[in-house]
C-alpha positions as CSV (number, residue, x, y, z in Angstrom):
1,X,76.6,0.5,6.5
2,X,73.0,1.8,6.4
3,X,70.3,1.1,3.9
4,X,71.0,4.1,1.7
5,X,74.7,3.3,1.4
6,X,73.9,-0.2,-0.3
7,X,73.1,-3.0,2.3
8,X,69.8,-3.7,1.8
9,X,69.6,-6.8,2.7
10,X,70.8,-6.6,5.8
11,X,69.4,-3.5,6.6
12,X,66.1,-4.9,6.0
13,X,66.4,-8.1,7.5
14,X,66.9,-6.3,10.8
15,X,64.6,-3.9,10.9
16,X,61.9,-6.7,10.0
17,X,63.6,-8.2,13.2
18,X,63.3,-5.0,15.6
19,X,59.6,-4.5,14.3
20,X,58.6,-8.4,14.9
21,X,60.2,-7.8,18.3
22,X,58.4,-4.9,19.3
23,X,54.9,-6.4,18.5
24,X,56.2,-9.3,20.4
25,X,57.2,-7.4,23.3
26,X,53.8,-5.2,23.0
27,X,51.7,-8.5,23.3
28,X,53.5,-9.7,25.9
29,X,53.4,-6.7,27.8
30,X,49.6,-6.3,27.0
31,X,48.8,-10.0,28.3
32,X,51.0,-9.7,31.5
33,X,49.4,-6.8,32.4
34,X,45.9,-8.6,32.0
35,X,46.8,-11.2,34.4
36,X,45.8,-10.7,38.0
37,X,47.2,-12.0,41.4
38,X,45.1,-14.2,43.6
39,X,43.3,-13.0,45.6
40,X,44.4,-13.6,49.2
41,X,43.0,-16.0,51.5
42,X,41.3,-16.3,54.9
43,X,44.3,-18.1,56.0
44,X,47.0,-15.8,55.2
45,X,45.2,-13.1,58.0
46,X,46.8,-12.6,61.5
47,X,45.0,-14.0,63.9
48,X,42.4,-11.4,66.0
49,X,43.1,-11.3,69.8
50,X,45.7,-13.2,71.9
């Protein structure tokens, strides 16, 4: 059933679900793209010459 055919409550109940998730995802998404790699080392170059 959908909302206009008479349930609400469950109607509403998920689509306060689907938008919690989506500002949850949004965050996430937002602070995993903030987060950088380490920056490589000295150690991990190949040696010069042989």
């Amino acid at each position: 059933m959908s909302g206009v055919n008479g349930d609400k409550s469950r109607f509403n109940r998920v689509r306060k679900q689907k938008l919690a998730r989506r500002i949850r995802n949004r965050e996430l998404f937002k602070a995993a793209s903030q987060v950088k790699p380490p920056a490589a080392s000295a150690s991990h170059k190949k040696p010069v010459g042989a």
